[in-house]
Each structure stands twice: as C-alpha cells, then as structure tokens.
C-alpha positions in Angstrom: 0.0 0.0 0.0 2.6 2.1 0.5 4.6 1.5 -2.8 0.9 2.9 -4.2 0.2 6.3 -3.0 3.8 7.5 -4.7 2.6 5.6 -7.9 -1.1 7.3 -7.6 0.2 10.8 -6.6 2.9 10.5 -10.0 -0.2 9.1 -12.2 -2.3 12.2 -11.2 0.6 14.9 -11.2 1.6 13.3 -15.3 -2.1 13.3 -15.8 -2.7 17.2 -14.9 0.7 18.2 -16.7 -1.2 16.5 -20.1 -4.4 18.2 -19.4 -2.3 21.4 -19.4 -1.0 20.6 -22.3 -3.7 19.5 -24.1 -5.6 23.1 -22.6 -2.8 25.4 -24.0 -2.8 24.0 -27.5 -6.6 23.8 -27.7 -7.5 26.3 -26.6 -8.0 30.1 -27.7 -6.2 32.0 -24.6 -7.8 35.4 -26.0 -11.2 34.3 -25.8 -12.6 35.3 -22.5 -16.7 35.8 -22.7 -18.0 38.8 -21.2 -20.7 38.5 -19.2 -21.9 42.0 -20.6 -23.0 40.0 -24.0 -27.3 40.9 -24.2 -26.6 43.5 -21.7 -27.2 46.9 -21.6 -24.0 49.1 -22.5 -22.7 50.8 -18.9 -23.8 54.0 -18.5 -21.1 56.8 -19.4 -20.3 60.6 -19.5 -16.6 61.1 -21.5 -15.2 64.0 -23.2 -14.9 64.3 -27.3 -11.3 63.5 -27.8 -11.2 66.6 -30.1 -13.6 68.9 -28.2 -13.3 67.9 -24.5 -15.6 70.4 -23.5 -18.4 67.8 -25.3 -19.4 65.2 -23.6 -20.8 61.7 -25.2 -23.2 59.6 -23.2 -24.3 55.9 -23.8 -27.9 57.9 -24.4 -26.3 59.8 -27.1 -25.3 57.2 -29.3 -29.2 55.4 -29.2 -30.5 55.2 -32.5 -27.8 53.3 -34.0 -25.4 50.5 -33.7 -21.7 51.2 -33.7 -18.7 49.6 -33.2 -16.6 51.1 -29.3 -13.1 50.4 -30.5 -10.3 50.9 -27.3 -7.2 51.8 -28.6 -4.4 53.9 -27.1 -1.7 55.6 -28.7 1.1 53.8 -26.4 -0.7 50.2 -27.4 1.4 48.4 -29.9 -1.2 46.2 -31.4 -3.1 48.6 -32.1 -0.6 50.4 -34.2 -1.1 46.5 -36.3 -4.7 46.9 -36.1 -5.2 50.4 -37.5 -4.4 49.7 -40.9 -7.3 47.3 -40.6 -9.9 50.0 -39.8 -8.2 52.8 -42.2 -9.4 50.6 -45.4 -12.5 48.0 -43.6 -13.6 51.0 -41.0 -15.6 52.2 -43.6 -17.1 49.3 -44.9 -18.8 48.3 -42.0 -22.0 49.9 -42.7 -22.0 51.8 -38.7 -20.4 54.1 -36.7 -16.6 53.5 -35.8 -16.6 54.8 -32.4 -12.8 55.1 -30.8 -12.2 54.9 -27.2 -9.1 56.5 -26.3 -8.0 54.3 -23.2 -6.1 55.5 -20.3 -4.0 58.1 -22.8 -2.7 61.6 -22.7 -5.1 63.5 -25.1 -2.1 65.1 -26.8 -0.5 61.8 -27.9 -3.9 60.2 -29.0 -4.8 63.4 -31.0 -1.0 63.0 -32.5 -1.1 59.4 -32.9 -4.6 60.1 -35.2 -2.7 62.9 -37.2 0.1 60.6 -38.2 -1.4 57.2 -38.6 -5.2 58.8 -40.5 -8.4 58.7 -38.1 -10.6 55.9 -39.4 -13.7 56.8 -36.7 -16.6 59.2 -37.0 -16.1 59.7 -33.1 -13.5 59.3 -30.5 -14.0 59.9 -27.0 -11.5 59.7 -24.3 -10.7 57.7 -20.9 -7.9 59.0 -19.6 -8.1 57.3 -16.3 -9.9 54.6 -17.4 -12.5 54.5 -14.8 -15.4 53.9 -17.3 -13.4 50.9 -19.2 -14.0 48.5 -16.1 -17.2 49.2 -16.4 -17.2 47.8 -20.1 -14.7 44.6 -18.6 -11.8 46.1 -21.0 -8.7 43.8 -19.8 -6.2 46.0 -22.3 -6.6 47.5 -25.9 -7.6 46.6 -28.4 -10.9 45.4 -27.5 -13.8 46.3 -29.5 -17.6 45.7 -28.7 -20.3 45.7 -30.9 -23.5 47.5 -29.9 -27.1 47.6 -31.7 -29.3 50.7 -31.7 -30.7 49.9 -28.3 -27.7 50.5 -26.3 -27.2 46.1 -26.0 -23.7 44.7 -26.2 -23.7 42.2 -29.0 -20.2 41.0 -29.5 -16.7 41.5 -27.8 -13.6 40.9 -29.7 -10.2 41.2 -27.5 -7.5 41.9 -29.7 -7.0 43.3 -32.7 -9.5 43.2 -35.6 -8.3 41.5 -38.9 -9.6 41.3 -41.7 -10.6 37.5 -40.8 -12.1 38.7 -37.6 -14.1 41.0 -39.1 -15.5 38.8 -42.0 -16.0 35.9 -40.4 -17.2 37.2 -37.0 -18.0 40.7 -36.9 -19.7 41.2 -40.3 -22.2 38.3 -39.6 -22.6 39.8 -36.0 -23.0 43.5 -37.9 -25.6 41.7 -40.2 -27.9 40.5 -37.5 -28.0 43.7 -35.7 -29.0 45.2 -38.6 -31.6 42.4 -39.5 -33.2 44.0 -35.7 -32.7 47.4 -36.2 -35.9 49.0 -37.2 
C-alpha cells in the first residue's frame, strides 16, 4: 500500500501536466466571454477627444449600432490593427466609435494625425474609470452595440480582416436584421 500512494500521486501529477498541455494548445487564450453580451452598454459621461468640452453619453449614441473600439496611442497592437480600420472601417456599414483608453489627449490626438483617423467619433478615458465598467482587460478590445444601447459581441484583440469577416460582419448583419 505504500509503494501505491507515490505511484497514484505520480499518475495524477503526469495526468494534470497533459491536461495542461492539451488546454494550451486547444484552446484560444484570447477568448474570454463577457458577461456584458445581451446587456445593456454601462452607463457613461466622456469628453470628445477633439472637443473635451463635449461630452458623449451611452444615451447619445441610441439610435444606431456602432462599433466602441479601445485603442491607445502607447498600445502596440493597435498600431497592427489600425491599418485594418483605415481601409475595412468604412465598410462596415456603422459608426466607428474610438475609445481612447487611459492616454494623454495630446499623444492620441498626435497618434490620429500621423497614422489617419478611421472613426466618425472618439471619445476619451484618460483614467480609465469607465473601461472597467465595459470589462476592457487592455486595448484593443472592441464591442459591438445595436441601436438599443445592448452589447452584441466582444472581440479582444486586434481586428483582422478575418475577424471582421468571419465574426463581426455576420454579427453587424444580425443587428441590422433587428434594427428597425
């Protein structure tokens, strides 16, 4: 008996290393599911990025779906995704709404300049108070959110021109099918 519990204890220690294994290779590490999918949008109150004296409420943007991209101008994937939403941005038949995500105003507005602004609205989060509310783990997320203010779909990472044809566009189409 006791010649067993080492055997049992090394059988269930190899076991759990394979699992692990198995887990890492299988699965997608950048999928995490929000619990904020069917959900109202948070309620917010931020500044225009390029009128901070204008503020943009989750009220404000009723009416229509858009797409809440979080970038920041210090995030390096999102330098790789903004090619992606110069030439698909416009395509997507809705608003492109940036969120500027714990940034300094002056380097977002710079980073815009340089690199082309492929949104019809950015508003800002310097401290990025309002982002928890939304679950943002880092940039760039985007969500997707239909006229009535209900999160749809959450991508973390940045959006490819895979993403957005094989998930986002169908996701974009069904909102649109409910849209009135």
């Amino acid at each position: 008996m006791k010649r067993l519990i080492p055997f049992l204890v090394f059988v269930l220690l190899v076991g759990l290393f394979g699992f692990g294994i198995w887990w890492n290779t299988w699965h997608d590490a950048r999928y995490v599911p929000s619990p904020l999918i069917d959900k109202p949008a948070p309620d917010f109150a931020l500044p225009k990025l390029d009128a901070p004296e204008q503020t943009v409420t989750r009220a404000s943007l009723l009416g229509k779906p858009y797409l809440l991209n979080v970038f920041g101008s210090w995030c390096v994937a999102c330098a790789e995704e903004h090619p992606v939403l110069m030439t698909d941005g416009r395509r997507l038949g809705i608003a492109l709404v940036g969120y500027d995500y714990k940034d300094a105003p002056d380097n977002a507005r710079a980073w815009l300049r340089d690199r082309g602004n492929p949104y019809d609205l950015v508003i800002a989060d310097q401290p990025g108070r309002t982002a928890i509310d939304f679950g943002v783990y880092g940039a760039p997320e985007s969500f997707l959110i239909d006229a009535k203010g209900v999160i749809r779909y959450k991508h973390i990472g940045p959006l490819t021109p895979e993403v957005i044809a094989q998930e986002l566009q169908p996701a974009i189409a069904a909102v649109k099918r409910e849209t009135p």
